[in-house]
Structures are given as C-alpha cells and as structure tokens.
BALUM-911182 format. One record per residue (C-alpha): residue in one letter; x negated, y, z negated. Coordinates in steps of 0.25 Angstrom, whole numbers, always signed. Each point is the difference from the previous one (the first is absolute). Layout:
N
[rec A [X Y Z]]
...
***
This chain:
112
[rec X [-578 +619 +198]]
[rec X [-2 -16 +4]]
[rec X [+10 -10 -1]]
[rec X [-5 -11 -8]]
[rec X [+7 -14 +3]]
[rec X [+2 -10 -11]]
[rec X [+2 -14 +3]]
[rec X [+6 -11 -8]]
[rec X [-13 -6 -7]]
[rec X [-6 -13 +3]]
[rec X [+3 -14 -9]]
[rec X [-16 +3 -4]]
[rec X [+5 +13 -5]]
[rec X [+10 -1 -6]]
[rec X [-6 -10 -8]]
[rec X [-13 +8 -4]]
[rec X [+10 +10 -4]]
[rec X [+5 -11 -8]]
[rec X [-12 -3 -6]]
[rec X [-4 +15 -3]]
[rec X [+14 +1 -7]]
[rec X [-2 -10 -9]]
[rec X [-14 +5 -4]]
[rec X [+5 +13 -2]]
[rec X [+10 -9 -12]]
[rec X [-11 -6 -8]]
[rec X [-3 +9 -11]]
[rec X [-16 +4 -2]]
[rec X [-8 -8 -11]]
[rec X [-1 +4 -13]]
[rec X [-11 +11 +0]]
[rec X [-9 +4 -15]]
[rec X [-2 +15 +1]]
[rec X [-5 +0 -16]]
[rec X [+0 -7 -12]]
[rec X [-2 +7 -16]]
[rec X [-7 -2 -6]]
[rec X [-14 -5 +6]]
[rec X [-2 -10 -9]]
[rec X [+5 -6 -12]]
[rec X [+2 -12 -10]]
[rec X [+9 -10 +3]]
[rec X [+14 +6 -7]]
[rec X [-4 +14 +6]]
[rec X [+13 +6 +8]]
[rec X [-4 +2 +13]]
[rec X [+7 +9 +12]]
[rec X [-1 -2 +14]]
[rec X [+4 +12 +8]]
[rec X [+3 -7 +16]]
[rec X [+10 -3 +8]]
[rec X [+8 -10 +6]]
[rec X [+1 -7 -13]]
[rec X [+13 -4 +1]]
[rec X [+12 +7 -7]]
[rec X [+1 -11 -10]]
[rec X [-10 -13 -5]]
[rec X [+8 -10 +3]]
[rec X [-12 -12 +2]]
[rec X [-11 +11 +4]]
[rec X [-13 -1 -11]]
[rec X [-11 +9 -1]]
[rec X [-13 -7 -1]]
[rec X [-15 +5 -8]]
[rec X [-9 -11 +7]]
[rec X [+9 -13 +1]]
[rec X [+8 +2 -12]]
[rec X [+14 +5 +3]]
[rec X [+4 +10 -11]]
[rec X [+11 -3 -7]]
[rec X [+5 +12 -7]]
[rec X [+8 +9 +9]]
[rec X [+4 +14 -7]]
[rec X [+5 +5 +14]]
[rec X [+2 -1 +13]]
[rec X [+5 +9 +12]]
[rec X [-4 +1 +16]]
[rec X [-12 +10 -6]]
[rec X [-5 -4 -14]]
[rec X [-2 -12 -7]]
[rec X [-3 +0 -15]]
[rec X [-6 -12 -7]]
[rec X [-9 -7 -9]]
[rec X [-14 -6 +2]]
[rec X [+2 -13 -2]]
[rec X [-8 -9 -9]]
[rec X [-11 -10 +4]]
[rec X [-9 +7 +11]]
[rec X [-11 +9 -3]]
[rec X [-10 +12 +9]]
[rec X [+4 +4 +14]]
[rec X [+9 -5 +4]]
[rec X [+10 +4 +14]]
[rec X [+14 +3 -4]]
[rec X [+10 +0 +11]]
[rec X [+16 -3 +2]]
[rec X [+5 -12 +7]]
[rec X [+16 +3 +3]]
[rec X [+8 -7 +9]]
[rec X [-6 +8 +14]]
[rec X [-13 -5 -4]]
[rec X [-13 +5 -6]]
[rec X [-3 +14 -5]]
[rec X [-15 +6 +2]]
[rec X [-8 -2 -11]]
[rec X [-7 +10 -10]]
[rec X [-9 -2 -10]]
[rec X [+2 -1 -14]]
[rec X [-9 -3 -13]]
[rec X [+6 -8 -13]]
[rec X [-8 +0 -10]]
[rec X [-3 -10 -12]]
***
C-alpha cells in the first residue's frame, strides 16, 4: 500500500477552505415545488407545497404578481397557506421572497 504524505496546507488553502466552509452555511433559497389550487379569485386559500420556506413568517411574503399577500393561514419550512390577495387580476407569477432571497416562480390565474 502507498504512503501518502499530507502537508500543512497553503494560506491560499486554507482560505478556500474558508470560503467553501462558509458556503456550505448559507441556506438554499426558498424553492415552489406546487401551489393548489391553479387558480383562483382573490380570497381563495392557496397552499404552496416547497421547501426552504422558513420555519416560521417572520418579514417573509408571498407575492401573486407584485402584490404581497396579506393573509397568512400557515407557514412551516414546507408549506405555506394563504389568500389571494385583492387587487390584481389573470396570470400572474407567484413566488416567496424570505430573508435568503427569492423563491422560483410558478404560475398562478386569479380570476375576476
């Protein structure tokens, strides 16, 4: 079997192991795997199914279009319930802004 030799590493080193440590900390952004229903007029209870939501709301928002809902039912890391909120109308992209960052986004109908 060969001997392998390990040597202190590099300042260049250790700092990319720094670097890669300190990525490896930062949680993944919110992710939408599913929203129900489809569609909907505004007051409709909507569930997201996702992850990385965050185990509580604290200043998160889900937003249809550029209109931040502001009925929360429920929130957990995984699913978001909520309502349509009033004031915006036809497709629309809903998606989850949380303290990471930006969720993908999926589309949803409101209907008049």
């Amino acid at each position: 079997m060969p001997t392998i030799y390990v040597s202190s590493p590099t300042p260049t080193a250790r700092r990319r192991l720094n670097a890669l440590r300190a990525l490896k900390s930062v949680p993944p952004l919110p992710f939408v795997r599913s929203v129900n229903p489809a569609e909907g007029t505004a007051g409709t209870t909507v569930a997201l199914a996702g992850r990385g939501f965050g185990a509580a709301r604290g200043s998160s928002l889900v937003y249809f279009g550029n209109t931040a809902a502001v009925n929360h039912l429920g929130w957990t890391d995984k699913e978001i319930r909520c309502r349509v909120p009033r004031g915006t109308s036809g497709m629309v992209n809903l998606y989850v802004v949380t303290g990471v960052g930006k969720s993908n986004a999926v589309a949803f109908k409101i209907n008049p």
